[in-house]
N, C-alpha and C positions, 0 to 999 in steps of 0.2 A: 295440526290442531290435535290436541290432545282428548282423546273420548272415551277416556277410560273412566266409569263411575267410583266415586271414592265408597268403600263399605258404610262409613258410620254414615252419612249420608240416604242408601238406601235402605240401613235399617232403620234409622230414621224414621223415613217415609214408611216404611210398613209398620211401624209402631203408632204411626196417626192413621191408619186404614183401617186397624186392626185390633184386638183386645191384648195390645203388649207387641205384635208384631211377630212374636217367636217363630221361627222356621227352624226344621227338621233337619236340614246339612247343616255340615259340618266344613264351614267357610271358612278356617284358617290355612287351606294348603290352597287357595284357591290364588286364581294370578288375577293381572290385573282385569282380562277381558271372563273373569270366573271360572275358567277352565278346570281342574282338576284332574288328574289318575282314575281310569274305575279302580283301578287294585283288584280286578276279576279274583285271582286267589282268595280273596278278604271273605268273599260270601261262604255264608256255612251251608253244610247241606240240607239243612231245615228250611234256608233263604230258598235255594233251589227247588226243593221239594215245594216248595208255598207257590213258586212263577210254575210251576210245571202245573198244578191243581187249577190255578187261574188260568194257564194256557189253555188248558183241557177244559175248562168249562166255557168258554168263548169258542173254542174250535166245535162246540158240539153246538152251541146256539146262533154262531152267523151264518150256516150254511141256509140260502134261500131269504137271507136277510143282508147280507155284507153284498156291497159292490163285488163285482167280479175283478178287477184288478185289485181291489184288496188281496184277495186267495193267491191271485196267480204272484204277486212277491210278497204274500207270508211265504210261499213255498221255496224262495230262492233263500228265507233267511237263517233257514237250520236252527228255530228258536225255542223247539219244541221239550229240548230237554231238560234245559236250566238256564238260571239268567246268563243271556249271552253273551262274548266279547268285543266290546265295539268294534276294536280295530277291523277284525275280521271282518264283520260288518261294513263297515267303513270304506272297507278297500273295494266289494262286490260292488257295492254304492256307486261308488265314486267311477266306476267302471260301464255304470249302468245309464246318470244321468249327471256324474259332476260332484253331487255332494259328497258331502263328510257327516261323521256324527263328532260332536265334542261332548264330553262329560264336565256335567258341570253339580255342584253338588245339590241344586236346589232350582226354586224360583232366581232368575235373574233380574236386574234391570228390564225396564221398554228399551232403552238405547241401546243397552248390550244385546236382549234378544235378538232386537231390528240388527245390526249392523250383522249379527251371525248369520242372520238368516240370509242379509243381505251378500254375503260373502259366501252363500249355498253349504253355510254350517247350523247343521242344526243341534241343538243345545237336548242333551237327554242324561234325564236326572240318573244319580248314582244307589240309591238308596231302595230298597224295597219295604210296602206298606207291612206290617203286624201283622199274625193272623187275626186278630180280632177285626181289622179294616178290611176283611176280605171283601166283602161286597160292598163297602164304602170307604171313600177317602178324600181328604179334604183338598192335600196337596196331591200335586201329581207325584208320583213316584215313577221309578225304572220300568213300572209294567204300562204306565198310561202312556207312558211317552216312547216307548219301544215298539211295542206290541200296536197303539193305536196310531202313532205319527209316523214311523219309519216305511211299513208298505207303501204307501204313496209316493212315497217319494223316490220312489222307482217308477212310477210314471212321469215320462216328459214332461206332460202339458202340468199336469198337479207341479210337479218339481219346480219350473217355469214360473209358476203360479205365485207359488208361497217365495223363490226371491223376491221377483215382483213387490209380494206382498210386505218383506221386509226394506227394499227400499221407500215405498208409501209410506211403514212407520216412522223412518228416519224425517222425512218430509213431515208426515203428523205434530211429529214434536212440538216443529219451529212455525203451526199452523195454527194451534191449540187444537186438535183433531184429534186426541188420541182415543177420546171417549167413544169417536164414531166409527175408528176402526177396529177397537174391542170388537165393538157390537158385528161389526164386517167377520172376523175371527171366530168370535163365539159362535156365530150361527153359520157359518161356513167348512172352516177347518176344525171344528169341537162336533159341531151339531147338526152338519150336513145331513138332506139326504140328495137323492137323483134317480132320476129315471133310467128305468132299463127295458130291456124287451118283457120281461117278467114283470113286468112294476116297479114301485118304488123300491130304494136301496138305501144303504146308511153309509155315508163316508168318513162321518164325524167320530173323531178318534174317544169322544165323550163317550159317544152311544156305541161304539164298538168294543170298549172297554170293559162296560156295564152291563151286567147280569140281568137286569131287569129292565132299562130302558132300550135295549134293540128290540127287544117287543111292542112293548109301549109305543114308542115311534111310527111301529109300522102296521101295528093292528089294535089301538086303541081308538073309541070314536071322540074323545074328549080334547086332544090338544089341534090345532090350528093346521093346516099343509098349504101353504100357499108358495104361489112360483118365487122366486128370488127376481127381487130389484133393487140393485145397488142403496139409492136410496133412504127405500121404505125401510132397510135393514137396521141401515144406519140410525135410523129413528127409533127402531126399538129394544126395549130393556127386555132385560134377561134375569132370570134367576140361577140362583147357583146351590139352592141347596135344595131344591124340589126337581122333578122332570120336567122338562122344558113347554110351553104354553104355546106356543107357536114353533114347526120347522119351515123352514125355508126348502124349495126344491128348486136342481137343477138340471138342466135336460145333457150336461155332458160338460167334462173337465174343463174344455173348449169354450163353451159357454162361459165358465168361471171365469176363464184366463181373459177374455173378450171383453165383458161387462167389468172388470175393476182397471182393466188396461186405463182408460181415460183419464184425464188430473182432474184426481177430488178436492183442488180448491175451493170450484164453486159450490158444489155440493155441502162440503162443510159451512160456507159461507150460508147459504138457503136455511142448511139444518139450525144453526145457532139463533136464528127467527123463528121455530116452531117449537112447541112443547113434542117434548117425548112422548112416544106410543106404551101405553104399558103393554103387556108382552103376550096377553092374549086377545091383543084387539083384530081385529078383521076390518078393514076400510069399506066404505061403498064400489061396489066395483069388481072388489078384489072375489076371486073364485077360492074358497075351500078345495083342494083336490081333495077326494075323494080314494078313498080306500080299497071300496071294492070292485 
């Protein structure tokens, strides 16, 4: 069977999502699964210089904030000095838990995503944001997707986690689920947090990314901290151009990999019977964690 998405097709589809749809890569060298070249040489030393400032300013603020397996493989990825070379990358990886990185020039397909991720390739954009996007950016770029997705996936169980998670997409498709495992994703793999002996932590590649939301997160009294239940997630909305209104917590990778293991057929079945949660609701029941 052939699973290759056609382009005019997807940009189609982000042209009905979107105000025109336009994206940032540059999708003519791209193949049929979206792959592309970085062309590492290509970046200038301005590009360099800009991922080294953003590195440095993330390296000074997730100490005592970021997961501890965050730290311990940023330290294997040598990313400190300029944008890095996947291969290189790629091979430690691939050495450490299986995967790959593939450069792709952009936002991809759900199908193509899923099926990369399903094949333990993860998809990271080629492009670096502007300096004027320093502290904000709409699409992801090479530092969100590098910097905030690739440590993890130097952990087993995370690693484990996220194929898992892309063979569920593939399955979402042909379920009409896909809405509810966005919501699984975003508040999970974006916008995690988790417990540690220290307290709360941040694994969400969102909020590890971001200047001002690893704080926010974790020492503001205004947004939501409630425990993670597959479910309840899936029921609620998310924004994408403010700070998040609700985190979800998890008490260990394990936990993650445990609670999405099961088939969400039913589940999505139940949900498509209920109205959505907006995204700072709190149910009966349910405990706010608490901060201090």
């Amino acid at each position: 069977m052939d699973t290759t998405i056609d382009q005019a097709d997807f940009f189609k589809t982000l042209a009905e999502k979107s105000d025109g749809g336009a994206l940032r890569g540059d999708y003519s060298l791209a193949d049929a699964h979206y792959v592309v070249q970085q062309n590492w040489t290509a970046y200038t030393p301005a590009q360099h210089a800009l991922w080294c400032k953003l590195y440095e300013r993330q390296a000074k603020l997730l100490p005592g904030r970021a997961c501890d397996v965050f730290f311990e493989s940023l330290a294997k990825m040598n990313a400190a000095d300029g944008i890095p070379d996947f291969d290189r990358t790629s091979d430690t990886l691939f050495k450490a838990t299986g995967w790959r990185l593939v450069a792709v020039p952009g936002l991809v397909p759900d199908q193509t995503f899923f099926e990369h991720l399903a094949a333990r390739r993860f998809p990271v954009t080629v492009w670096l944001r502007a300096p004027h996007e320093f502290d904000y950016i709409v699409e992801p770029d090479v530092f969100h997707d590098f910097f905030g997705h690739v440590p993890l996936l130097f952990n087993p169980v995370f690693a484990d986690h996220l194929q898992e998670y892309g063979k569920g997409g593939l399955k979402a498709l042909q379920l009409d689920g896909l809405k509810y495992l966005a919501r699984l994703y975003w508040y999970t793999v974006e916008f995690g947090l988790i417990r540690s002996t220290q307290g709360l932590r941040a694994y969400g590649a969102g909020i590890l990314t971001s200047g001002g939301e690893i704080e926010y997160c974790l020492a503001s009294p205004v947004p939501r901290r409630i425990h993670l239940d597959v479910a309840r997630v899936m029921r609620t909305l998310y924004k994408i151009d403010s700070y998040q209104e609700t985190y979800f917590v998890i008490d260990s990778f394990k936990q993650l990999f445990d609670d999405t293991a099961p088939d969400f057929t039913p589940i999505y079945a139940k949900l498509k019977l209920l109205e959505p949660l907006f995204a700072d609701s709190l149910l009966a029941g349910e405990g706010n964690i608490s901060i201090t």
